[in-house]
Backbone of each chain as ProteinMPNN parsed JSONL, in Angstrom:
{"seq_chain_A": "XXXXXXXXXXXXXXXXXXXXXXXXXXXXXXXXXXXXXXXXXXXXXXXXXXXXXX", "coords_chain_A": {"N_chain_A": [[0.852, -1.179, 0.0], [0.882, 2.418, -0.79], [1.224, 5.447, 0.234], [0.202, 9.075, -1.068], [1.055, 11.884, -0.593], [-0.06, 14.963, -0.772], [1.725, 17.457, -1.836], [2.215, 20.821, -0.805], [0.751, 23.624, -1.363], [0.933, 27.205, -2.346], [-0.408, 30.446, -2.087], [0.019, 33.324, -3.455], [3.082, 35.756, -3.04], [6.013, 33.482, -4.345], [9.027, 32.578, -3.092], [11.667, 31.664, -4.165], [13.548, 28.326, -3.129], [16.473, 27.897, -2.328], [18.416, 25.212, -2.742], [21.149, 22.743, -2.038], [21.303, 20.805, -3.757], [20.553, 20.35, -6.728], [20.223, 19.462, -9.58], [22.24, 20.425, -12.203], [21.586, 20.42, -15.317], [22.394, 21.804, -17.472], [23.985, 20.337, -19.502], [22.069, 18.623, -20.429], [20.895, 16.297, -22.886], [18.093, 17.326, -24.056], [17.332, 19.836, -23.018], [19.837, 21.128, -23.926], [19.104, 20.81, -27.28], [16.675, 21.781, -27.016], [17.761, 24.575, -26.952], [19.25, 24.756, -28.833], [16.932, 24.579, -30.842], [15.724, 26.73, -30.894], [17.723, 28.832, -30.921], [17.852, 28.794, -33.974], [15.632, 29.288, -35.027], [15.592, 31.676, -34.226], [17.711, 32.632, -35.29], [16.515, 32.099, -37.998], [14.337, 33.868, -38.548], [14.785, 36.03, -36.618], [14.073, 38.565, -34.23], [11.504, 40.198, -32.155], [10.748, 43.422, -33.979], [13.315, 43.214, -35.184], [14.278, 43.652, -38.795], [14.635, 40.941, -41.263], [16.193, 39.396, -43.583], [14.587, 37.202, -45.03]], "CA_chain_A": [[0.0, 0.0, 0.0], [1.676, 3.605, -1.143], [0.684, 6.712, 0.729], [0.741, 9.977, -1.674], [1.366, 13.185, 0.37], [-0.32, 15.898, -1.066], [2.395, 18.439, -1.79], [2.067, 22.011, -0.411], [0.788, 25.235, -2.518], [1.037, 28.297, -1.912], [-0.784, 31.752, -2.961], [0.983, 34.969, -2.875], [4.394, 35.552, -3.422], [6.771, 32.667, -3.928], [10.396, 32.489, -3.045], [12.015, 29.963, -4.452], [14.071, 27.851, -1.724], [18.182, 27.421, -2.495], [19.176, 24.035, -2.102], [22.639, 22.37, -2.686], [21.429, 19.256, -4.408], [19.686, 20.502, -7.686], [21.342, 19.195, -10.937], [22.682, 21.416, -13.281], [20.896, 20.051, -16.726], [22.913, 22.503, -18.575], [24.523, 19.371, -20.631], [21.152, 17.605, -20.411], [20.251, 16.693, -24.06], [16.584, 18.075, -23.98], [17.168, 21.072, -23.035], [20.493, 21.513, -25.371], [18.151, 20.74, -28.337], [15.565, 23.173, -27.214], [17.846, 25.786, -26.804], [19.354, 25.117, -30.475], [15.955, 24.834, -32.022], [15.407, 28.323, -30.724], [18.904, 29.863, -32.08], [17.916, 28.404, -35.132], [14.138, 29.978, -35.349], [15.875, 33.269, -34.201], [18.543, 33.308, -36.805], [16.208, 32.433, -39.335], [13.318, 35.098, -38.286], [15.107, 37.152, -36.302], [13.831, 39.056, -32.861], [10.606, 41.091, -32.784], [11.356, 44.647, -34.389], [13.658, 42.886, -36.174], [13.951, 43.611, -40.234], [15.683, 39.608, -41.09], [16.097, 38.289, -44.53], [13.745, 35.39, -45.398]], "C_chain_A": [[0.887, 1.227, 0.0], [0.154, 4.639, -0.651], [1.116, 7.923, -0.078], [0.486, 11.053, -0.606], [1.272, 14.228, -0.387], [0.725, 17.045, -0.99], [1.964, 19.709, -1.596], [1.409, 22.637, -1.637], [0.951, 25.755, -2.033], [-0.098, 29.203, -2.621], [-0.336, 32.689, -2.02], [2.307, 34.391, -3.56], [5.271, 34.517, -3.347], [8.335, 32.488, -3.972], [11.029, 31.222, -2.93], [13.339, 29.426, -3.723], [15.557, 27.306, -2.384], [18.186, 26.272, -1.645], [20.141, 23.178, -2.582], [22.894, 21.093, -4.262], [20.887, 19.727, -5.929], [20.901, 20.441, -9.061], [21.206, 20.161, -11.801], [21.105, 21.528, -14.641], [21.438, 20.781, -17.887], [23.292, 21.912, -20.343], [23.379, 18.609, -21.31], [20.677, 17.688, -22.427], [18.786, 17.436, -24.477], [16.611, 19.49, -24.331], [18.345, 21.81, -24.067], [19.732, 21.619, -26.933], [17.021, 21.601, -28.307], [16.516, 24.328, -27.546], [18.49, 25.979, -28.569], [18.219, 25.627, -31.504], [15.713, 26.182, -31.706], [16.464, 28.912, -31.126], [18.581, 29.624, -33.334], [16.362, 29.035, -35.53], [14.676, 31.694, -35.328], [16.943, 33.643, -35.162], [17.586, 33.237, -38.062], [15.415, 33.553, -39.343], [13.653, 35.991, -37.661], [14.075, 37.61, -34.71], [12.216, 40.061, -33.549], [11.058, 42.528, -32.844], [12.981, 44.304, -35.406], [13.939, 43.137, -37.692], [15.017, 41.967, -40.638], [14.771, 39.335, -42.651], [15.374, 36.933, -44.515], [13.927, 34.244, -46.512]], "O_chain_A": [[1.772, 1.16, 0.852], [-1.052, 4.661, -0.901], [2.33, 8.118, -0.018], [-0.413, 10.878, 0.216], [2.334, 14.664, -0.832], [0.612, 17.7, 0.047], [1.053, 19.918, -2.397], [1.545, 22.176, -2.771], [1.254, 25.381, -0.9], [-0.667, 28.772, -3.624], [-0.264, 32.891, -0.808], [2.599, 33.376, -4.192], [5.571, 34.336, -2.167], [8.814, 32.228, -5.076], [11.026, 30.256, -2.168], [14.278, 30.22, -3.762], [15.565, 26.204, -2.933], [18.048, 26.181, -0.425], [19.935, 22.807, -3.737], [23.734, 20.746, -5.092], [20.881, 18.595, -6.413], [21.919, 21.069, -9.35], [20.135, 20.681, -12.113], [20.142, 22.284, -14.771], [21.11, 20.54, -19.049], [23.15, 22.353, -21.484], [23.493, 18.062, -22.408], [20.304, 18.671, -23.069], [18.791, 18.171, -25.464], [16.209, 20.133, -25.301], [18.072, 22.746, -24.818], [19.923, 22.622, -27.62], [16.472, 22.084, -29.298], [16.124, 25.098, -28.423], [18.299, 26.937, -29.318], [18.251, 26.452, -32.417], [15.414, 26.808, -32.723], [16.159, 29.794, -31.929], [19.148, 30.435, -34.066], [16.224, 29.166, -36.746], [14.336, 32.616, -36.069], [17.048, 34.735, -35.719], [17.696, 34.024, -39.001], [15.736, 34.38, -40.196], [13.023, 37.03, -37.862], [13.379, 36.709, -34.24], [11.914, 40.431, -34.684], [11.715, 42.952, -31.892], [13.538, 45.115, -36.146], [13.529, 42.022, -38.017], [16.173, 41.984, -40.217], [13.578, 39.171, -42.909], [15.701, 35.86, -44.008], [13.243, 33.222, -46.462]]}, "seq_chain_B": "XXXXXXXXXXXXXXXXXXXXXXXXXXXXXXXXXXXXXXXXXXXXXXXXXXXXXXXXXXXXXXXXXXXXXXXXXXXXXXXXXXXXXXXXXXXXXXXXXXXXXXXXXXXXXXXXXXXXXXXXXXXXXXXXXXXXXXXXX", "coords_chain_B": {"N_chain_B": [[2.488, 37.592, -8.369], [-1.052, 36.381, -7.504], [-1.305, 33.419, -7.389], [-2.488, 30.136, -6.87], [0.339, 28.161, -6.681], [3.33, 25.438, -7.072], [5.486, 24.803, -4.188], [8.979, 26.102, -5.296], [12.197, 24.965, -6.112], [16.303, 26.25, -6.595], [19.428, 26.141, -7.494], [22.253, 28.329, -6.411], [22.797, 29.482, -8.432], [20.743, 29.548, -9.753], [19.52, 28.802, -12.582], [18.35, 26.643, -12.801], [15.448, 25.248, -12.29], [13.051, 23.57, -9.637], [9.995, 21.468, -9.368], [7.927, 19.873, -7.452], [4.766, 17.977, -8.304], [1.789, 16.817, -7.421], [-0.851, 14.232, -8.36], [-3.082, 12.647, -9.537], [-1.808, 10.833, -11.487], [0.946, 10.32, -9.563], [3.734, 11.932, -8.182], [5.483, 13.975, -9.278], [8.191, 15.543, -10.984], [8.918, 17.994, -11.724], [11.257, 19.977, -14.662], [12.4, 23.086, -15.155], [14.736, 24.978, -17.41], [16.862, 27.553, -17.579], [18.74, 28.62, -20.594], [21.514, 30.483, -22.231], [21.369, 31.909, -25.161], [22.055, 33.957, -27.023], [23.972, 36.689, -27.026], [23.801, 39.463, -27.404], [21.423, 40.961, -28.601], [20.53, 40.404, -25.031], [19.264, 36.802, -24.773], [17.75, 34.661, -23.607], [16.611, 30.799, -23.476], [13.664, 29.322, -22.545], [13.623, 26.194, -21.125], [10.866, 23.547, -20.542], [10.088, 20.314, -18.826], [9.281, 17.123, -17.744], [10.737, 15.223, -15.436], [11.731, 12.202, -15.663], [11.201, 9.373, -13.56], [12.674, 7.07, -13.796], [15.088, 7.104, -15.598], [15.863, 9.463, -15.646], [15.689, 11.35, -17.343], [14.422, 14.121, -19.223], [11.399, 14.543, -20.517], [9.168, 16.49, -22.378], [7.225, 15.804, -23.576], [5.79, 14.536, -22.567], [2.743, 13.607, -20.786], [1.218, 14.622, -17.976], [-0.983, 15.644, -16.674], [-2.298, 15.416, -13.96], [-4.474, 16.92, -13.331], [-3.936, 19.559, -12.415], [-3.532, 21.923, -13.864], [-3.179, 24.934, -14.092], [-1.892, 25.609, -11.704], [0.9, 24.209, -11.928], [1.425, 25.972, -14.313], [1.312, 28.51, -13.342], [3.158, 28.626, -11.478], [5.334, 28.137, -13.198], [6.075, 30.205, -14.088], [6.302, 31.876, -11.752], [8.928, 31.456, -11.833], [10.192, 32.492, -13.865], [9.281, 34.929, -13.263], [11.266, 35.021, -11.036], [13.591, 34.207, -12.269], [14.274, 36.572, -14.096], [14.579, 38.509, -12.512], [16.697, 38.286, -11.252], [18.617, 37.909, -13.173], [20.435, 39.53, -15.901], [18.369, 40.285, -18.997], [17.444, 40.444, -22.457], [15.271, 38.954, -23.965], [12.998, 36.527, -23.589], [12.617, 33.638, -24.756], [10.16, 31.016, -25.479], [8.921, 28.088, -26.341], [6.439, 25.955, -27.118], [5.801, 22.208, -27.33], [3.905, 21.059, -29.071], [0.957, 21.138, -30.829], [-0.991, 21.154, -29.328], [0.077, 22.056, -26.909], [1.008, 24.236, -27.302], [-1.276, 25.506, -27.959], [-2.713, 25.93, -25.422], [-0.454, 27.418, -23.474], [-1.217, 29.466, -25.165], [-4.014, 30.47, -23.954], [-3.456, 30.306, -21.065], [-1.719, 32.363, -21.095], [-3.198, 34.497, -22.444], [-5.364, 34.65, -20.557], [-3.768, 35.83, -17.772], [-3.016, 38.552, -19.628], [-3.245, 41.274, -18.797], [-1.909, 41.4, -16.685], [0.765, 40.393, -17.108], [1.67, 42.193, -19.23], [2.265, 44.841, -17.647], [4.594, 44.115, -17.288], [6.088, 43.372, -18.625], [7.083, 43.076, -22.913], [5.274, 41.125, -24.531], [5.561, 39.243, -27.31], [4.117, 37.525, -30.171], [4.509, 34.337, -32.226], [3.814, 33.345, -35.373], [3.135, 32.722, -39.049], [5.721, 33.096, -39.712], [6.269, 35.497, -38.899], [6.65, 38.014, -36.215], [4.433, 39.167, -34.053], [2.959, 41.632, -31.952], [1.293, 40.695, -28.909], [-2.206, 39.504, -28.427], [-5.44, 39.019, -26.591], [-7.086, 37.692, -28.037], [-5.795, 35.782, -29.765]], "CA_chain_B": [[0.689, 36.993, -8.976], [-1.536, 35.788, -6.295], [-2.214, 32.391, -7.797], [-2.098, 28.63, -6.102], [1.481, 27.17, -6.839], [3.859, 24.963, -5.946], [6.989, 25.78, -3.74], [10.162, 25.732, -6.23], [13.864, 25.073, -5.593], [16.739, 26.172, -7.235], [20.37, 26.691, -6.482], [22.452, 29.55, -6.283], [23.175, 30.069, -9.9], [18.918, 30.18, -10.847], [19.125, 28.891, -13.957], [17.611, 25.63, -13.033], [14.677, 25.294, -11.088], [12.7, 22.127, -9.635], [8.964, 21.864, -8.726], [7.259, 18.64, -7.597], [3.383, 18.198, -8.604], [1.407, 15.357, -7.256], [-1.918, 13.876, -8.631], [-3.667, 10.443, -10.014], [-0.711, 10.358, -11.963], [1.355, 10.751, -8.931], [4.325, 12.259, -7.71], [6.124, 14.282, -10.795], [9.54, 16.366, -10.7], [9.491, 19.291, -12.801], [12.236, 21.144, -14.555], [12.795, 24.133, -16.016], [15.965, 25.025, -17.35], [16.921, 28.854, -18.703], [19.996, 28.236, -21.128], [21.504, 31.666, -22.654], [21.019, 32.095, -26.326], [22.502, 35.122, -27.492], [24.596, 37.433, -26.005], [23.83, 40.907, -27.934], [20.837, 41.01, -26.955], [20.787, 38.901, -24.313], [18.524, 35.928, -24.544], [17.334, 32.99, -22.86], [15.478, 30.101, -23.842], [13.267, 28.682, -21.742], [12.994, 24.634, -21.655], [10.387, 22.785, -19.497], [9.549, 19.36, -18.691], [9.363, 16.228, -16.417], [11.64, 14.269, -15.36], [11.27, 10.796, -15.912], [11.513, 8.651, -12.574], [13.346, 6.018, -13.775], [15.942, 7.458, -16.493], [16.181, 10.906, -15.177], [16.151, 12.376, -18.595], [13.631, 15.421, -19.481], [10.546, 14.384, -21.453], [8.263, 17.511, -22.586], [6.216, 15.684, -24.67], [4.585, 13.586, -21.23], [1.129, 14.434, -20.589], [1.164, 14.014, -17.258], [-2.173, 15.657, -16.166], [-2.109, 15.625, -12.482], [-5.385, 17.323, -12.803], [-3.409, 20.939, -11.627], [-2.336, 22.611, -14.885], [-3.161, 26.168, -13.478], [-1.152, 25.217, -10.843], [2.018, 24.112, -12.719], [1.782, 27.226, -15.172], [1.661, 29.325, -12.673], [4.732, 27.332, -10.529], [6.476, 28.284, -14.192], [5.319, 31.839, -14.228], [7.075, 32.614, -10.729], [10.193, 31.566, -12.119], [10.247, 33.124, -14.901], [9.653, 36.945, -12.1], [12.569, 35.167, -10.107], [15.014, 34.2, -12.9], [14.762, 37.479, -14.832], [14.951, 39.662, -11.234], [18.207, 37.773, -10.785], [19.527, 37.872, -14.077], [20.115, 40.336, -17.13], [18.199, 39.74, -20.184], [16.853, 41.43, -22.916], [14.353, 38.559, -24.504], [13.168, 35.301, -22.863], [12.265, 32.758, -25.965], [9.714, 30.174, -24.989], [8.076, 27.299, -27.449], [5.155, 25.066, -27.005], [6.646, 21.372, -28.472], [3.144, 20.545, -29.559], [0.071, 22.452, -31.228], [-1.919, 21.016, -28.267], [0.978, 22.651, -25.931], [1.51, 25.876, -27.646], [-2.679, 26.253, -27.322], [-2.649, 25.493, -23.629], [0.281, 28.157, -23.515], [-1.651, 30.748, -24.988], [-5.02, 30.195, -23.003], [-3.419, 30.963, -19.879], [-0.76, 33.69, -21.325], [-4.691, 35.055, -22.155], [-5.831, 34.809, -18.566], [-2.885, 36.823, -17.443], [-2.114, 39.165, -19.887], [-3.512, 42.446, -18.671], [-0.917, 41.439, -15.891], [1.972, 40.224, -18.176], [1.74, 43.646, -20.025], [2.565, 45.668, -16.583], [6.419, 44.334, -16.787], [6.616, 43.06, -20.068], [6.324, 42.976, -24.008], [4.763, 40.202, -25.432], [5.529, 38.339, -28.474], [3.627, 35.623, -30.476], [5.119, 34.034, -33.689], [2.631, 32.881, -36.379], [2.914, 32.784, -39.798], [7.084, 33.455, -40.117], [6.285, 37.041, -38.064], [6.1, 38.429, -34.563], [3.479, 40.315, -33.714], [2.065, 41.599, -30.495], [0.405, 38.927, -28.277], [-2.709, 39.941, -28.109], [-6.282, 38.025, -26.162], [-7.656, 36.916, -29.769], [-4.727, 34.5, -30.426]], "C_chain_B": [[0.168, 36.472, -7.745], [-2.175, 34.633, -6.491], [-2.045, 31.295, -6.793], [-0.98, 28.301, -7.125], [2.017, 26.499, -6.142], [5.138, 25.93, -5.634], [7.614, 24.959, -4.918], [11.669, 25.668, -5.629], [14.616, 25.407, -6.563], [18.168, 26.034, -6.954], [20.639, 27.507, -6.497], [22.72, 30.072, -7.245], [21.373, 30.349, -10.697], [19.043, 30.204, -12.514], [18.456, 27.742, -14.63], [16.319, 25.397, -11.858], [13.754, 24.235, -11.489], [10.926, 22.622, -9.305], [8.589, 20.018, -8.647], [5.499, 18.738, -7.768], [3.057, 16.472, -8.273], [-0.439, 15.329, -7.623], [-2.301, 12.175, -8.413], [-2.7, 10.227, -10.883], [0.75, 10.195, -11.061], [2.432, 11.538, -8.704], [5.765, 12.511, -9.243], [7.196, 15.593, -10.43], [8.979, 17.009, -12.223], [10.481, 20.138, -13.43], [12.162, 21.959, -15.597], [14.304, 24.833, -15.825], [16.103, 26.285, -18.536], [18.383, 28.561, -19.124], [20.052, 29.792, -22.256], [21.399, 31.162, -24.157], [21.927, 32.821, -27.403], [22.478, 36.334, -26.854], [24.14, 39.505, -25.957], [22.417, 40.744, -29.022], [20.828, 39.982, -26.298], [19.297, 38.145, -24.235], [18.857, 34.639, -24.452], [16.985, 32.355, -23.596], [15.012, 29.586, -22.594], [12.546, 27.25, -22.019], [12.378, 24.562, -20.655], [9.838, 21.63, -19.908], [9.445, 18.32, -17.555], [10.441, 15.304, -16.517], [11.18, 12.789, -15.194], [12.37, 9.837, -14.698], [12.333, 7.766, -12.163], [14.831, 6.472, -14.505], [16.564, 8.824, -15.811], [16.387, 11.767, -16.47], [14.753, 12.981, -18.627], [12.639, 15.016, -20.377], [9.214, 15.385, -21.503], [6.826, 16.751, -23.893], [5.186, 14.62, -23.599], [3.728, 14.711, -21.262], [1.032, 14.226, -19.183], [0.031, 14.011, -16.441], [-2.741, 15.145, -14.771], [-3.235, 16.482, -11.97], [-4.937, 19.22, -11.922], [-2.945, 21.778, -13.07], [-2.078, 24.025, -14.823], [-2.058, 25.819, -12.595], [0.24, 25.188, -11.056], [2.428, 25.126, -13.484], [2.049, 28.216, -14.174], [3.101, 29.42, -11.703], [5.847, 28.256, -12.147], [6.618, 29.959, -14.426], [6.373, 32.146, -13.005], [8.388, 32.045, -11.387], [10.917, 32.092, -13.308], [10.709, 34.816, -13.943], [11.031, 36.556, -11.575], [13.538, 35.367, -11.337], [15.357, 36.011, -13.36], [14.724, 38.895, -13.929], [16.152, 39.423, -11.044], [19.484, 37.511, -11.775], [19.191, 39.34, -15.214], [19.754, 39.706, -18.323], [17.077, 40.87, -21.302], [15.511, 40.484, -23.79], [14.113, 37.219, -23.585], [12.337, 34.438, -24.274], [11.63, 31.478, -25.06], [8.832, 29.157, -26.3], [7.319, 26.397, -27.236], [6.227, 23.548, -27.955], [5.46, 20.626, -29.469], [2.147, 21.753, -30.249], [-0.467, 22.547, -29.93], [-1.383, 22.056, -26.741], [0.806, 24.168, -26.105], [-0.291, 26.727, -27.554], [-3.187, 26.693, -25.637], [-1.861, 26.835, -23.21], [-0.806, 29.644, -23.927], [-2.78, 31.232, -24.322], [-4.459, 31.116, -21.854], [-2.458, 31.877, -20.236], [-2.102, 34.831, -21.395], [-4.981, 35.616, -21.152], [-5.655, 35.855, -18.048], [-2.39, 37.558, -18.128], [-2.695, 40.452, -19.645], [-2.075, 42.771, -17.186], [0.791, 41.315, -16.025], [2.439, 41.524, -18.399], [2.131, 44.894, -19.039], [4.178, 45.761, -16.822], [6.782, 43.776, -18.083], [6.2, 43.383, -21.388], [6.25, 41.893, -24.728], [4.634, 39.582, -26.455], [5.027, 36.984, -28.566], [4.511, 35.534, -32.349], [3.922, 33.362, -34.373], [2.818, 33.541, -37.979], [4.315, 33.292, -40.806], [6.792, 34.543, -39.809], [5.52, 37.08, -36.864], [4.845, 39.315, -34.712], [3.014, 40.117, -32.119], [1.056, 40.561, -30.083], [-1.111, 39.899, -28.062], [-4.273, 38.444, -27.978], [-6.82, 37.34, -27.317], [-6.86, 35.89, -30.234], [-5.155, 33.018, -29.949]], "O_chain_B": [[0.986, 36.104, -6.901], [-3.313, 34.459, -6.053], [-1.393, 31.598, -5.794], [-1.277, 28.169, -8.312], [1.786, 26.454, -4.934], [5.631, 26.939, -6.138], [7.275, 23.885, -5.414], [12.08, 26.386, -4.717], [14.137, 25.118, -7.659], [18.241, 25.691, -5.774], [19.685, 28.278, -6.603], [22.954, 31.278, -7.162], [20.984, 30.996, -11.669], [18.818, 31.075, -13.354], [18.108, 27.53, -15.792], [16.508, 25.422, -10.642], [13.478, 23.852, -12.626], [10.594, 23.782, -9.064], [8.88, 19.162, -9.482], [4.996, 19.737, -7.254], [3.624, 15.429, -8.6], [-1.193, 16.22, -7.232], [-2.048, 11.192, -7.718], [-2.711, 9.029, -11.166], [1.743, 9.945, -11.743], [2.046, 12.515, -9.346], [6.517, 11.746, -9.847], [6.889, 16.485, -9.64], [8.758, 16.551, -13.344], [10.69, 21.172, -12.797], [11.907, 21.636, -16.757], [14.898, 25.141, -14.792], [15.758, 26.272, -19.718], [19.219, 28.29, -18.262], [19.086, 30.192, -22.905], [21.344, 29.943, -24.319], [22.396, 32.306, -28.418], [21.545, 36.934, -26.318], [24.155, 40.368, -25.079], [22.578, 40.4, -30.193], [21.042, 38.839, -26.703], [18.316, 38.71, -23.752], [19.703, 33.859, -24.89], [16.847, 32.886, -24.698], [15.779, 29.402, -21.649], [11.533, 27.002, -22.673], [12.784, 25.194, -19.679], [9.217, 21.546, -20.967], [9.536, 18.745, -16.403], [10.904, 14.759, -17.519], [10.204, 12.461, -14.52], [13.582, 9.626, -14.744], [12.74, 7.495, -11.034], [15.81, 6.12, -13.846], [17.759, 8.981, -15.56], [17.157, 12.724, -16.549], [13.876, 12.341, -18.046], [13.145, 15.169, -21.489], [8.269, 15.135, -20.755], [5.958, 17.188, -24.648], [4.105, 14.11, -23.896], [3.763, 15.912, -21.527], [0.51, 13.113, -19.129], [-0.261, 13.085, -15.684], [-3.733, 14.416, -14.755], [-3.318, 16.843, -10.796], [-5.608, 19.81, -11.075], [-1.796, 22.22, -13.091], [-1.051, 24.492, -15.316], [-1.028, 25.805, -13.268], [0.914, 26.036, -10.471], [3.633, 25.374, -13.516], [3.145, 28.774, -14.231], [3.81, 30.392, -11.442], [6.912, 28.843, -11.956], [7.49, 30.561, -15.052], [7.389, 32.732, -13.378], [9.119, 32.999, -11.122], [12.126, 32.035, -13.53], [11.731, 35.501, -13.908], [11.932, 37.394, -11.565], [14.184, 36.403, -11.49], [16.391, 36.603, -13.05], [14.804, 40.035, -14.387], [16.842, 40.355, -10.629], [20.642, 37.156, -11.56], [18.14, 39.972, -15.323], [20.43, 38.798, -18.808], [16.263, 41.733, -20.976], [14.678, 41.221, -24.315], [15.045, 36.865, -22.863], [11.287, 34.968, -24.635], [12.273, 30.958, -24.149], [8.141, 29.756, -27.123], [8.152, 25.507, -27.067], [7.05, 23.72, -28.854], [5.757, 19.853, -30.379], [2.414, 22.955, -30.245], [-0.52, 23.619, -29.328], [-2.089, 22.57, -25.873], [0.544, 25.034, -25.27], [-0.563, 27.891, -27.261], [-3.841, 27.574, -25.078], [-2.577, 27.553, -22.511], [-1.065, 30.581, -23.172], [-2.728, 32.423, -24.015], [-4.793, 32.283, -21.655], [-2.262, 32.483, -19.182], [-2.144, 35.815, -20.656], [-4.905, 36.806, -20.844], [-6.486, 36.719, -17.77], [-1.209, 37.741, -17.831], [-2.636, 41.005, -20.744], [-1.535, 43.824, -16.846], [1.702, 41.848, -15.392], [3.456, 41.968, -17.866], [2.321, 45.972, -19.603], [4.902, 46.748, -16.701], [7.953, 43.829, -18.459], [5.104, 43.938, -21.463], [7.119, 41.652, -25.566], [3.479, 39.236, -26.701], [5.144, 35.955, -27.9], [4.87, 36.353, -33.195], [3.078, 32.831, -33.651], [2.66, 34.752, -38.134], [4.289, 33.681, -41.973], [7.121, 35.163, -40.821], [4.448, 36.594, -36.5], [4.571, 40.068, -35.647], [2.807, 39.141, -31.397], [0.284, 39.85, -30.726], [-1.003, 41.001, -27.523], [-4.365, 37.432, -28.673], [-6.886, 36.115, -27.214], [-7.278, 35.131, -31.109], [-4.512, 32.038, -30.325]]}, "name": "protein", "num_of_chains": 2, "seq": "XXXXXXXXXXXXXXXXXXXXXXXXXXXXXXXXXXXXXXXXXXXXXXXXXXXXXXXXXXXXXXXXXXXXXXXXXXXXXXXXXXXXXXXXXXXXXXXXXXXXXXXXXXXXXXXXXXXXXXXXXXXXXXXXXXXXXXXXXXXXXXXXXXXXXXXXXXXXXXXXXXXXXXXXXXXXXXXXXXXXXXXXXXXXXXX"}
């Protein structure tokens, strides 16, 4: 038998809690691949206000 | 914002931050991870997804439906006020990985954007051009 433990909320302001253990993910493939596909949408289209070759 | 979220963790660099969400799907790790972009101007991207229990690798394309999705957006929303109070940036780039995602996304960008529009400016992409985000999208 597994007991789930309703995790906290909050409302109002939330300050988010420093703690030592939290992995990087910098290297993590996922998020490397998001952040390319987005250099690669913004070189081709460019920023808003922008004028970018199509 | 004065919504229901969860608490978030991050460490001292804030450029990764955790959230846990529990439902009928139960007990789900969240991450979001701001990775710079481009320097001149400076932008972010912003990835999010779950972490997968067993592997530990990042899957944004889980549904995980925990029955909270206000809840979770909003959880992504405060870190978004923290990161970019704690960092310099001049754009934050965010992408839906689905249609179903990127609708969901603008729904509640909807909700909140008379509040959005206080500290920020708003871009949507559609059609190979930006244009102002506006409630009709």
């Amino acid at each position: 038998m597994s007991v789930i433990k309703k995790t906290s909320t909050k409302i109002g302001h939330n300050p988010v809690t420093v703690v030592p253990y939290i992995k990087s993910y910098a290297d993590d493939p996922y998020f490397v691949k998001k952040a390319n596909e987005a250099r690669e949408i913004i070189a081709k289209y460019g920023l808003p206000g922008e004028k970018k070759n199509k | 914002m004065n919504l229901e979220h969860y608490s978030c963790f991050s460490d001292n660099n804030f450029y990764t931050y955790e959230f846990f969400n529990e439902g009928p799907k139960g007990r789900i790790k969240k991450v979001i991870r701001y990775t710079k972009i481009g320097n001149n101007p400076v932008i972010y991207n912003l990835g999010f997804g779950d972490e997968d229990n067993i592997t530990g690798k990042i899957d944004d394309e889980a549904i995980s439906n925990n029955n909270d999705r206000s809840i979770v957006l909003a959880t992504v929303a405060d870190t978004i006020n923290d990161f970019i109070n704690r960092h310099p940036i001049d754009f934050l780039f965010a992408k839906g990985n689905s249609p179903v995602k990127t609708r969901l996304y603008q729904i509640y960008i909807s909700s909140m954007i008379d509040e959005i529009k206080r500290d920020f400016k708003l871009y949507g992409f559609r059609n190979r051009n930006w244009s102002k985000f506006t409630k009709k999208c």
